[in-house]
C-alpha positions in Angstrom: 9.9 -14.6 19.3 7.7 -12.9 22.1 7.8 -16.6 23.9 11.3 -16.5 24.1 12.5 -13.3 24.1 9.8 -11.1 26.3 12.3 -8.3 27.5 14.4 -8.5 24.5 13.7 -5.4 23.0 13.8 -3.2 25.9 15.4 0.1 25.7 14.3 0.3 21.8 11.8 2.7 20.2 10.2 2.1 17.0 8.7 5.2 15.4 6.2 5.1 12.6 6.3 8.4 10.6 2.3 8.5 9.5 2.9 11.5 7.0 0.5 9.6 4.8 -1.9 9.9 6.4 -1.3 14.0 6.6 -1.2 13.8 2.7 -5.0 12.1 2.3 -6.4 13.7 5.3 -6.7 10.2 6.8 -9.3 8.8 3.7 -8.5 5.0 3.7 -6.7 5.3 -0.1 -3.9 2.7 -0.5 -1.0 3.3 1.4 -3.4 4.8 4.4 -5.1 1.3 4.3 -1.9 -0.4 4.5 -0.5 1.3 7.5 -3.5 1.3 9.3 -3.8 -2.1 9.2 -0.1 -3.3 9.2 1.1 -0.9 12.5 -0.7 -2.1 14.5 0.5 -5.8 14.4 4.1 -4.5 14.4 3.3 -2.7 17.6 1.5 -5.9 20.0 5.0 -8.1 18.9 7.0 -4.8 19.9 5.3 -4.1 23.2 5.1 -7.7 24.4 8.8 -7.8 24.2 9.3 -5.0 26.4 9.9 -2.6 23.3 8.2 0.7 22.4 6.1 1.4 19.4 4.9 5.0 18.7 2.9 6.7 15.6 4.5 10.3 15.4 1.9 11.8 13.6 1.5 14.9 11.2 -1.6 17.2 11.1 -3.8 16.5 8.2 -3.2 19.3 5.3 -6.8 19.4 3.3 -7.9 22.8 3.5 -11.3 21.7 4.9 -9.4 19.7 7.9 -8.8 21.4 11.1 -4.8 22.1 11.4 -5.6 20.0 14.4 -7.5 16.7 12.6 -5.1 13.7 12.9 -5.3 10.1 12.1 -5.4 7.8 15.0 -4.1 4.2 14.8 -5.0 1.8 17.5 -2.6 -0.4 20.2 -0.2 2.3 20.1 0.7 6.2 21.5 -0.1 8.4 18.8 2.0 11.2 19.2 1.8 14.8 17.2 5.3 15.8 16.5 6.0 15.1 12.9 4.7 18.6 11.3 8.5 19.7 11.2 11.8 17.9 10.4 11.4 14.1 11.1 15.2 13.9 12.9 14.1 17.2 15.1 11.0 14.7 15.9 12.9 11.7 16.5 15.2 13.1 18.6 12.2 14.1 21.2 11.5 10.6 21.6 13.1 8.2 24.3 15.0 5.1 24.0 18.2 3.8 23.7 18.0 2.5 20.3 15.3 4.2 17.9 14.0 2.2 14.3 12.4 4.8 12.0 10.2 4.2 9.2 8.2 6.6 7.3 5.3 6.0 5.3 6.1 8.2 2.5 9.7 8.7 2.3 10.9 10.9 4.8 13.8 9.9 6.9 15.8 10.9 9.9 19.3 12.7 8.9 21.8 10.6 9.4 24.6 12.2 12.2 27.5 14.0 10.1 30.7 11.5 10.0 34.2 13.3 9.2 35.2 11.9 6.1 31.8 11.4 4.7 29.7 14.2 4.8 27.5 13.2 2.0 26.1 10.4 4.9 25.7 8.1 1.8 25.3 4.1 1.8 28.6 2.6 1.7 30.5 -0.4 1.4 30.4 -3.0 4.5 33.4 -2.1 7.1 32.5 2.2 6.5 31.1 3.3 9.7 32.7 1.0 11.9 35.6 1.2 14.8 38.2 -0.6 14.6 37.4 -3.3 16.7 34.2 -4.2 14.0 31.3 -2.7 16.1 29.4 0.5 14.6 29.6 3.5 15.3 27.2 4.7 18.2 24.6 7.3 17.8 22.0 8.1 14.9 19.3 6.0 14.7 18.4 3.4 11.8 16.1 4.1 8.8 14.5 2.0 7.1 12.6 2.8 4.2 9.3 1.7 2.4 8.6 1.7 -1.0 5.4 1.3 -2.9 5.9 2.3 -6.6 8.2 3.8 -9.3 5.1 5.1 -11.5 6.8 8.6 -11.9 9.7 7.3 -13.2 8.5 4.5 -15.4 6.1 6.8 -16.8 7.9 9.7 -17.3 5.6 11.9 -14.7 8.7 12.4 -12.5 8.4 16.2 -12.9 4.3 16.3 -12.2 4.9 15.3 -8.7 4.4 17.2 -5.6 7.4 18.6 -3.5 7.1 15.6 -1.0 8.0 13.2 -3.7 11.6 13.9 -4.2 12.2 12.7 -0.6 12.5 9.4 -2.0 14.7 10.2 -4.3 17.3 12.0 -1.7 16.2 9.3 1.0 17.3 6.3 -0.9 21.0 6.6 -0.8 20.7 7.1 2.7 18.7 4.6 3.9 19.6 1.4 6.0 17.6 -0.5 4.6 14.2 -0.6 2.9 10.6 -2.3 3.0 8.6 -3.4 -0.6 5.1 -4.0 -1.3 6.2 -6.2 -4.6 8.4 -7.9 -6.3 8.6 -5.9 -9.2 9.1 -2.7 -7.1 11.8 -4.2 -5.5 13.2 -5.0 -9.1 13.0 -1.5 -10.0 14.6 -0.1 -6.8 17.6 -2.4 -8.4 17.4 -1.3 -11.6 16.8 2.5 -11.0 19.3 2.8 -8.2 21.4 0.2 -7.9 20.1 -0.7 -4.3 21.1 -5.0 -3.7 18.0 -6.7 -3.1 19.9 -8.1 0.0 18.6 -5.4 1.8 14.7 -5.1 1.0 12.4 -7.1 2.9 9.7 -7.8 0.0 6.5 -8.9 1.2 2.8 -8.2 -1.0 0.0 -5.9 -0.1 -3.0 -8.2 1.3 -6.6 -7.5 1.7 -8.3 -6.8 4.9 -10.8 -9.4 6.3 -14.0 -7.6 5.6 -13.6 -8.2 2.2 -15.7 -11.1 1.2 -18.5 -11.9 -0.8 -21.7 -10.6 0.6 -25.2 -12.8 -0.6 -27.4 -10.7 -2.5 -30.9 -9.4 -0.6 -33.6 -10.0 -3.0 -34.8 -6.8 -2.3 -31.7 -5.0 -3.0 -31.8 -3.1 -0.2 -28.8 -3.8 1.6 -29.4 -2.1 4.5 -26.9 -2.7 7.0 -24.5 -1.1 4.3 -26.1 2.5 4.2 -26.0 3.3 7.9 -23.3 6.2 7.1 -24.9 8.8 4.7 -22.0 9.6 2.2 -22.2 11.4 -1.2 -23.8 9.3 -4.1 -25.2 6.8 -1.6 -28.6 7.4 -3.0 -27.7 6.8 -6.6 -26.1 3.5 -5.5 -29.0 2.6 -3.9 -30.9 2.8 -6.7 -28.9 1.0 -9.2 -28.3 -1.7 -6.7 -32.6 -2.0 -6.0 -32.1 -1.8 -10.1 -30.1 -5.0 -10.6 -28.8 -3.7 -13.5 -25.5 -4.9 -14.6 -22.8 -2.4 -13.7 -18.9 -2.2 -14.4 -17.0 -0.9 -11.4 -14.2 1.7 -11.6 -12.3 3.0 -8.5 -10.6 5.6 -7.8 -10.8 7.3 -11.1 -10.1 10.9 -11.7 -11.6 13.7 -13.7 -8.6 13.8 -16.1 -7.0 10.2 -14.7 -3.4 10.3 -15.9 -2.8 8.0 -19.1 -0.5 5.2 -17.0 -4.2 4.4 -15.5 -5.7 3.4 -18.9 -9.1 4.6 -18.5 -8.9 5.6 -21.5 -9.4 2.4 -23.5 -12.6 2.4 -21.5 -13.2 5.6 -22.5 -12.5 4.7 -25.8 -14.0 1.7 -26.4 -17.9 1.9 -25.2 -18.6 4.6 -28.2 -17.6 1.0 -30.1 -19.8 -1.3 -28.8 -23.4 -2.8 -30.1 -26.0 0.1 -29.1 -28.1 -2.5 -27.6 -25.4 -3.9 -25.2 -24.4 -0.3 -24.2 -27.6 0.2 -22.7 -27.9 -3.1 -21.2 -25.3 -1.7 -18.0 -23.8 1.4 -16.1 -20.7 2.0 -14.9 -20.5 2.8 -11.2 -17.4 5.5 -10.5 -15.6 5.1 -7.0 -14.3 8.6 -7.5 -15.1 11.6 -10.1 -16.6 10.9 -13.6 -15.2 11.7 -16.8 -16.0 15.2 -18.3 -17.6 13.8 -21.5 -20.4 11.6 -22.3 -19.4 8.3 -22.6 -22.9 6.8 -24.0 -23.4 5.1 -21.1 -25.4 5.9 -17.9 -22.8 7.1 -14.9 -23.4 6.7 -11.4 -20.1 8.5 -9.2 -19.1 8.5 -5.7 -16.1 10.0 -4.9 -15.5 8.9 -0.9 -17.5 5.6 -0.6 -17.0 4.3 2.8 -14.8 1.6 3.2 -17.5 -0.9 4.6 -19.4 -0.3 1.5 -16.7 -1.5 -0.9 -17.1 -5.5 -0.7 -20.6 -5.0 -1.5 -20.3 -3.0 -4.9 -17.2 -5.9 -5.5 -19.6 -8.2 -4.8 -22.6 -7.1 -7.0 -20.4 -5.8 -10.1 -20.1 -7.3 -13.0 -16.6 -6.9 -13.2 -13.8 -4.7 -11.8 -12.0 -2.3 -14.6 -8.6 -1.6 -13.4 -6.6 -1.8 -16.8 -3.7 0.5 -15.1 -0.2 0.5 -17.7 1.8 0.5 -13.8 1.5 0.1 -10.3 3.3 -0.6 -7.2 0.3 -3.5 -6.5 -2.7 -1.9 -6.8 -5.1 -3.6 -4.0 -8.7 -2.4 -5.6 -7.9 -6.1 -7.8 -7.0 -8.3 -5.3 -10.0 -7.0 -2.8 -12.6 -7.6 -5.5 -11.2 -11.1 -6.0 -11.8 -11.6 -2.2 -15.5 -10.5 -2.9 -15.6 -13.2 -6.2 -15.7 -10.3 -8.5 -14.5 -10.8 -12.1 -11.9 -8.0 -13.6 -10.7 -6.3 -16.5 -6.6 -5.8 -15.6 -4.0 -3.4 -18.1 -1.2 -4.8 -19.3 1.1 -3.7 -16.0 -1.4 -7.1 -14.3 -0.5 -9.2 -17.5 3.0 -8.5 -17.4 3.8 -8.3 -14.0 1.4 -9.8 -11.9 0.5 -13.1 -13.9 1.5 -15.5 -10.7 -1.3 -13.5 -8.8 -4.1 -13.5 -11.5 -3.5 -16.4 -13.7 -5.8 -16.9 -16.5 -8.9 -15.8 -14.1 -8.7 -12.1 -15.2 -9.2 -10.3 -18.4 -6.4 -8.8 -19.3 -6.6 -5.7 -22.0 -3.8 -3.8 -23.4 -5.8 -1.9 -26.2 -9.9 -0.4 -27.1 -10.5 -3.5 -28.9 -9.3 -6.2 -26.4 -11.3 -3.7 -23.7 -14.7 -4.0 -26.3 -14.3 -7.7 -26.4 -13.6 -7.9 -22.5 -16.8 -6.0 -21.8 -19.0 -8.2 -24.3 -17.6 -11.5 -22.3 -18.5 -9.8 -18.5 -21.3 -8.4 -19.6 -22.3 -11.8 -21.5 -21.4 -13.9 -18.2 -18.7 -14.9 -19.5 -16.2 -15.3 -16.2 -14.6 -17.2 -13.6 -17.1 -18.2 -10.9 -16.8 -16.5 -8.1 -15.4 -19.3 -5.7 -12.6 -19.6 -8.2 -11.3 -15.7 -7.9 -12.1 -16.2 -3.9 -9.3 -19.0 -4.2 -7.3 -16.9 -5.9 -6.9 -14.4 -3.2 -6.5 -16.7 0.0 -3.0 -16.0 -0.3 -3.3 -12.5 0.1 -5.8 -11.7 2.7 -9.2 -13.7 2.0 -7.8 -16.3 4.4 -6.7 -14.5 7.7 -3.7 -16.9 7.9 -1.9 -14.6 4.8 -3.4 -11.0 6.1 -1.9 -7.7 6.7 -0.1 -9.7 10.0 1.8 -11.8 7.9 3.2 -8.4 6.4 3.8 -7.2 9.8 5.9 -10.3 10.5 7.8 -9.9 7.1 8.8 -6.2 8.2 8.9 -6.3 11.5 11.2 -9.3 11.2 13.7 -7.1 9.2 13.5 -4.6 10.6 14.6 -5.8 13.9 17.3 -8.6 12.2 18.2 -7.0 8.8 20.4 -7.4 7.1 21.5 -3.6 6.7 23.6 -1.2 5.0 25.7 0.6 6.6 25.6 4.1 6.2 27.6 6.6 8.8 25.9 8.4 11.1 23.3 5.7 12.0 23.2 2.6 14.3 21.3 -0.5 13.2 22.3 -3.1 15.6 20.9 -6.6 15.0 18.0 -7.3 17.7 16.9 -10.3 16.7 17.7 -13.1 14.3 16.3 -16.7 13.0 18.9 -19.1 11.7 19.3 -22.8 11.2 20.0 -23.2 14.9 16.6 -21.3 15.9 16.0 -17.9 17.5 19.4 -16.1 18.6 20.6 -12.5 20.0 22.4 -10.2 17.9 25.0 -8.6 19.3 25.5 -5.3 16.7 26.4 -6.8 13.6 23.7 -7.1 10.4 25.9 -5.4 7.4 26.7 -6.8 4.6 
């Protein structure tokens, strides 16, 4: 595309909304890590065709963060203008023709139409002239979508104001951006969106994530150069080499889709002889109980840290009842590290996994799990390394190949039409090779 096409895109804006990264005060948690890595691909391919790509950011909102701490992401103006209404924001930026996508759900209003003022999605030819072209002004919004964990799990009313944007941004979205295929089955079944218009494409793992040889000593120095809480506990159970199960990013009182709680459950159950025989290392806050085995806890490990704990671990314990994808799995296959997956990785993420994970879907399954990993009883590590090549361990299927995937729709569609915004086709690939669109891409 940017061989061909290098002034193709000029007069269009692409704005990234980075509200996530207001919500987590810029930690690297899962949709943070995404973005981060994903944005910036999208904007080199948008700049070297003569386009603009901006980050309109929001101040972080912990109450230890300075009102203004914001997170910066690199090849691209990072602008502060998205503390207010995201169309108010918008409509400060320049360009001809401006793409919006949020990171968590937010969109920018659609222009009031006469004759629809609910600015709903509507069937192709609404929003139109006469002669077939739409309707100018607006911009177009396209919307990405991680999970439906609230509404699958019945937690819909435990959520915090910002998460019933999604639920009025739907309807009004052009079009929409998935992180698996199982989420984009649920935005079908939940409401009613066609498929036709979601660009699926799965989370991926970012490079760094391999497996790291051990150090005899156990030192690990190159590791600790950033002094973070629990960093010398680690230390010490890594100099240890005791065997340790890895949790991450577990709660106090985790919520029960999670499944910690056949964990929880199921060490009391095992032979007193094997309990003692490991720990279990906590990426995040322990349990407020004894669970008769010894604890170690860091709640804010650095993310450099991460593919040596995968690496050392005797297995990853992720036994989550949902997700959208979940990436701590995938990134501790990267590393060769064995897991222990819930019944949402068995059910729904098989083609990923295979029959080189544990899967658990009660306390006894989770007891016998722990006496295999902790018996040796796994996949070798090349073997889980092979299994994620697809999704990051092999730089050819990274976090650019999702940029393509959305930045590809995002410019070529196809969308829906929904008054009050303009989503021209930019760009499209067909069976006679790379074309210009002149305004069409509905349905």
């Amino acid at each position: 595309v940017v061989k061909n096409w290098r002034s193709l895109l000029t007069g269009v804006h692409i704005i990234f909304d980075g509200f996530c990264f207001s919500l987590h005060s810029g930690k690297m948690l899962g949709i943070n890590k995404m973005w981060y890595n994903v944005a910036p691909y999208m904007a080199d391919v948008v700049h070297a065709m003569n386009g603009t790509f901006s980050h309109c950011q929001s101040s972080w909102r912990q109450e230890w963060a300075p009102s203004s701490s914001h997170t910066d992401l690199p090849r691209m103006a990072n602008v502060p203008a998205c503390d207010g209404i995201l169309a108010s924001a918008v409509s400060s930026f320049p360009g001809a023709h401006k793409i919006v996508f949020s990171s968590y759900y937010r969109i920018a209003d659609p222009l009031p139409v006469p004759g629809n003022e609910t600015g709903r999605a509507v069937e192709k030819g609404a929003g139109v002239d006469p002669g077939g072209r739409r309707q100018s002004g607006g911009t177009c919004n396209i919307l990405p979508l991680y999970d439906f964990i609230p509404e699958r799990m019945g937690l819909a009313d435990q959520q915090p104001p910002e998460f019933f944007a999604k639920i009025a941004s739907i309807p009004v979205a052009n079009g929409f951006l998935s992180v698996s295929a199982h989420t984009t089955a649920d935005l079908q079944d939940l409401h009613g969106v066609d498929p036709y218009f979601v660009r699926t494409s799965p989370n991926r793992v970012s490079p760094h994530f391999r497996r790291v040889p051990e150090d005899p000593t156990g030192e690990y120095s190159d590791f600790f150069r950033e002094e973070f809480f629990g960093m010398d506990d680690i230390q010490k159970l890594l100099r240890s080499r005791r065997r340790f199960l890895l949790l991450a990013g577990h709660h106090e009182y985790p919520p029960p889709y999670k499944g910690y709680d056949m964990l929880w459950e199921a060490l009391p159950a095992l032979d007193p002889a094997l309990r003692a025989s490991f720990d279990v290392l906590i990426l995040g806050m322990p349990p407020p109980f004894d669970s008769g085995v010894e604890v170690v806890f860091a709640p804010d490990v650095p993310e450099t840290v991460l593919p040596l704990l995968y690496s050392r671990a005797a297995a990853l314990v992720y036994p989550s009842r949902y997700e959208g994808f979940g990436m701590p799995p995938i990134e501790a296959a990267a590393c060769g590290c064995p897991a222990i997956l819930g019944p949402f990785y068995r059910d729904k993420m098989k083609y990923v996994y295979g029959d080189d994970a544990l899967y658990v879907s009660s306390n006894e399954e989770m007891r016998a799990a722990i006496v295999r990993v902790i018996g040796g009883d796994v996949p070798p590590p090349d073997r889980l390394i092979e299994r994620a090549r697809l999704y990051g361990a092999d730089t050819r299927h990274g976090w650019n190949e999702v940029a393509k995937d959305y930045l590809e729709y995002m410019l070529a569609g196809p969308f829906r039409d929904v008054p009050g915004t303009s989503c021209p086709v930019l760009v499209c690939v067909d069976s006679a090779g790379l074309c210009v669109g002149n305004g069409g891409g509905g349905r």
